[in-house]
C-alpha positions in Angstrom: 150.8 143.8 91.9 150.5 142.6 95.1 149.9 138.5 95.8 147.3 139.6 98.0 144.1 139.8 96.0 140.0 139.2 96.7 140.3 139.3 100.2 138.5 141.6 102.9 141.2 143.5 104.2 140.6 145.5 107.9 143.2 148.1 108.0 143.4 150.2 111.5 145.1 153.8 111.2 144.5 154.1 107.9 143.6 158.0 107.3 147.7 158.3 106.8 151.3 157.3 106.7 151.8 153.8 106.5 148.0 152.0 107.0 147.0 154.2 104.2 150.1 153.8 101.8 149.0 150.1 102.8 145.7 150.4 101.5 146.7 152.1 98.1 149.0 149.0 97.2 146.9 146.5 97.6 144.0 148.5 96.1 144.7 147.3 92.3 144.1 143.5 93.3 140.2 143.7 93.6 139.7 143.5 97.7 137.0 144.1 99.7 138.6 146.9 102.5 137.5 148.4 105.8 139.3 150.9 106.6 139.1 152.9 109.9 140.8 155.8 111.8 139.4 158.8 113.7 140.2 161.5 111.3 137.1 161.3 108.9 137.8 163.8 106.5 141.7 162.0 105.7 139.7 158.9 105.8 137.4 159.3 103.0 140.3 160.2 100.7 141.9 157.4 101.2 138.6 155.3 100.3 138.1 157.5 97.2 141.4 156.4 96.0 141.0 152.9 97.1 137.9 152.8 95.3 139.0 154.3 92.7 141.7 152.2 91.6 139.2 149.1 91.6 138.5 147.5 95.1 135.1 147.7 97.2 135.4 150.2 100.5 134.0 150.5 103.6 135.1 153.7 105.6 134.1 154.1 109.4 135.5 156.4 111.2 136.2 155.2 114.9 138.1 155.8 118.1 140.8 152.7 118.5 140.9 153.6 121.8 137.4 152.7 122.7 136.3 148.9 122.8 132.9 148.9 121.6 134.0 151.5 119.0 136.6 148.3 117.7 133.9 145.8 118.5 131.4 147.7 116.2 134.0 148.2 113.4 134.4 144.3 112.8 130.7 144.0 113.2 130.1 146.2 110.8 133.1 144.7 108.2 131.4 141.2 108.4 128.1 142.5 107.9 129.3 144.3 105.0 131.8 141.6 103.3 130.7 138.5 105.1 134.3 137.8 106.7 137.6 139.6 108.0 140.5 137.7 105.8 143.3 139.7 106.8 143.8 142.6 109.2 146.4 145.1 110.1 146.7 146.7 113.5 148.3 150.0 112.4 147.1 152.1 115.3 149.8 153.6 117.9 152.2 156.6 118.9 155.4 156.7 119.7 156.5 160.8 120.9 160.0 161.8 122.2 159.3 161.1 126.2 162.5 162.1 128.6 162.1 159.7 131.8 162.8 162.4 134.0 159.8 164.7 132.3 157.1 162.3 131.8 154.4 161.9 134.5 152.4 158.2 135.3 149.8 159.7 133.1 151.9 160.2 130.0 153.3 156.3 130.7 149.5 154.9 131.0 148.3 157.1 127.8 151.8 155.9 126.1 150.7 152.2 126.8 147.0 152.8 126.0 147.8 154.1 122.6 150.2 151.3 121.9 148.6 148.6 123.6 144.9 148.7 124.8 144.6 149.4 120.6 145.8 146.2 119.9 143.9 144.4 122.2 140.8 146.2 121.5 140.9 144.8 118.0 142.4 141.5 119.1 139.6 140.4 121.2 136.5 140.7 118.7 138.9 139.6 115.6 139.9 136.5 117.4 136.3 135.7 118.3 135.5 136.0 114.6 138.3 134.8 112.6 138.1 131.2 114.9 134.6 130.6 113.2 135.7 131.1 109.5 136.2 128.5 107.6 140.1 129.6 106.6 140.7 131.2 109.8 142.5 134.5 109.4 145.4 136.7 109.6 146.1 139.1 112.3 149.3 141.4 111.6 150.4 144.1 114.4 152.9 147.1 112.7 154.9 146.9 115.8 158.7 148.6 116.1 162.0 147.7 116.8 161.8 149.8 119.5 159.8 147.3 121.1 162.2 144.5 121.3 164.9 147.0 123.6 164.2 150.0 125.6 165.3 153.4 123.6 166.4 156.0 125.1 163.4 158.7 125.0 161.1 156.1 124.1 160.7 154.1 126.8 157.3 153.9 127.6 156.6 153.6 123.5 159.0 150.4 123.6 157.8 149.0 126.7 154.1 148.8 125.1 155.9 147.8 122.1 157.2 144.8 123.8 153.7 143.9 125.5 151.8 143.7 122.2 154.5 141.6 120.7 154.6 139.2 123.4 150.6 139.0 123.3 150.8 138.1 119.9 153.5 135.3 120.3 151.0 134.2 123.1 148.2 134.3 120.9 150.3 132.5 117.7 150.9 129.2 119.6 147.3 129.1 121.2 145.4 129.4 118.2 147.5 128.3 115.2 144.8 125.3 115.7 142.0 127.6 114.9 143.3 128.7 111.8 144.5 132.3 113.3 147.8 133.5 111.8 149.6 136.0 113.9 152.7 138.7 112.1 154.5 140.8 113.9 156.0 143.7 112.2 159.0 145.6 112.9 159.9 148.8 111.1 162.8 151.0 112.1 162.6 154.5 111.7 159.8 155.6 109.2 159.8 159.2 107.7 156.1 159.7 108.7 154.4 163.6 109.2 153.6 163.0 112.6 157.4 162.3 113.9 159.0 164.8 111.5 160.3 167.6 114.0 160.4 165.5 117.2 163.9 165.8 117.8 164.7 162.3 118.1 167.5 160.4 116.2 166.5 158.1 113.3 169.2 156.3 111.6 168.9 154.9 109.1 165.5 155.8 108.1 162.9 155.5 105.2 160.2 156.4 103.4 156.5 155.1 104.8 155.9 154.4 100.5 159.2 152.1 101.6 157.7 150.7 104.7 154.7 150.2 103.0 156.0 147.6 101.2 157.7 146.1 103.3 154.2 145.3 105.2 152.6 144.5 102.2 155.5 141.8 102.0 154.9 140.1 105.0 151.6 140.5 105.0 151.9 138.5 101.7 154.4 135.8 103.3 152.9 135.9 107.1 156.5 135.2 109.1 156.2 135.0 113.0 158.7 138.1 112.9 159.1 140.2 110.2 162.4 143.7 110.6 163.6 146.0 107.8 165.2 148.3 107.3 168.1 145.4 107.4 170.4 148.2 108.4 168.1 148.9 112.0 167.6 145.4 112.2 171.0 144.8 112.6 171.9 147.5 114.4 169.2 146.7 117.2 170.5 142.5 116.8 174.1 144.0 117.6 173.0 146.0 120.8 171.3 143.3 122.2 174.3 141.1 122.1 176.6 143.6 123.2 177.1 143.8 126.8 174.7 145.7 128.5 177.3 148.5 130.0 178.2 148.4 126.4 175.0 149.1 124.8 174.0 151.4 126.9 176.8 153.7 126.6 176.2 153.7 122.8 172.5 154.3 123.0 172.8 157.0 125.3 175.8 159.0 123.5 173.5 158.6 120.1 170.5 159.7 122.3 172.3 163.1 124.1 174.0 163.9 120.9 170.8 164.9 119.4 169.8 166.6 122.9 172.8 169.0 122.8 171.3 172.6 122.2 167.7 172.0 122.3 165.3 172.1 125.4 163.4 169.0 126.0 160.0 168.9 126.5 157.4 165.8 126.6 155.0 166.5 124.4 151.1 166.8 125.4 149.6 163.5 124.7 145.7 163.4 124.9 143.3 160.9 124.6 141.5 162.0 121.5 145.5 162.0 119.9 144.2 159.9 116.6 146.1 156.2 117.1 147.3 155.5 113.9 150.7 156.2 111.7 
């Protein structure tokens, strides 16, 4: 069982992948969770089982996207529980985008879904968390994609990037407020939404996997937290290589999964649920 147990847990994106495999670990230690997404009907079933396997749930469905929809959704979690102890920003989108396809609209809905999320969230937990007695954490499921620009996935990493610097920002300002800030950093996660996109994903795993590995630092709260080890080091070895260097690798692994298929950037809307 997980060391995380009678807290109120806000998890964001949780109707699926790796929010909701979240939720369903730390279910059996007797927390109080809010869990929110935009897909209401995937929502619910993720409560039932939460609630189910012995912790209190609250359920609101919610677009991250808008600001007073994120503002309500902590209202609404304090009102319920009294407190946020621990939340996990789990909202965001990362689709195969081609530089020379994408238009200025699929970069600023890239950045909003990756991004604005974040912030929308950060703001009204921060405001919050600094009047509670213990403070609070505040963990972002970020990527490694976000600490070097991929190939196809630019716009993804450079959001990426922007929310982990925030947060690094945020860490040194209010540690004196009691506000803990984790950055997480999966690699490639075997998740429904990214299964036929084309794009290469060494070394990837499971979302049950990455799940745990949340849970983990959720549990141990490092500034920084990377698995699997295998991407991890992978994406530390790039970004020491010289950059002619590391770009020749990244694009030969990028146009060898290119070779016989036409590219396309996928439609990306704004009602596209944030979450994994």
């Amino acid at each position: 069982m997980a060391r995380i147990t009678d807290r109120t847990v806000l998890i964001v994106g949780a109707s699926s992948g790796i929010g909701a495999e979240v939720a369903r670990l730390l279910a059996p230690g007797g927390n109080r969770f809010v869990l929110t997404a935009r897909r209401a009907t995937e929502l619910a079933a993720v409560a039932d089982e939460v609630r189910a396997a012995g912790s209190a749930c609250l359920d609101l469905p919610a677009d991250a996207l808008d600001p007073r929809a994120a503002a309500e959704v902590v209202k609404a979690a304090v009102a319920e529980f009294g407190a946020v102890d621990v939340a996990l920003l789990n909202a965001g989108q990362g689709p195969d985008m081609p530089m020379d396809q994408v238009s200025v609209a699929d970069v600023s809905q890239i950045m909003a879904l990756n991004y604005d999320v974040v912030v929308n969230y950060l703001v009204p937990l921060v405001g919050q968390m600094g009047g509670q007695p213990a403070g609070g954490l505040i963990a972002h499921t970020n990527s490694l994609a976000g600490l070097m620009g991929l190939p196809r996935q630019g716009p993804y990493s450079a959001a990426k990037a922007a929310a982990r610097t925030l947060l690094n920002a945020a860490r040194v300002e209010l540690e004196p407020r009691g506000i803990r800030f984790t950055s997480i950093h999966p690699g490639f996660v075997a998740t429904d939404r990214i299964s036929g996109d084309g794009l290469p994903k060494p070394f990837q795993i499971s979302q049950e996997r990455a799940a745990r590995h949340v849970v983990r630092a959720l549990e141990r709260e490092p500034a920084q937290a990377y698995f699997p080890w295998p991407t991890a080091a992978l994406v530390r070895t790039l970004r020491a290589l010289p950059t002619p260097v590391s770009a020749l690798l990244l694009r030969r692994l990028a146009s060898g999964q290119e070779r016989g298929a036409v590219r396309r950037v996928p439609p990306v809307r704004r009602t596209s649920p944030p979450g994994r």
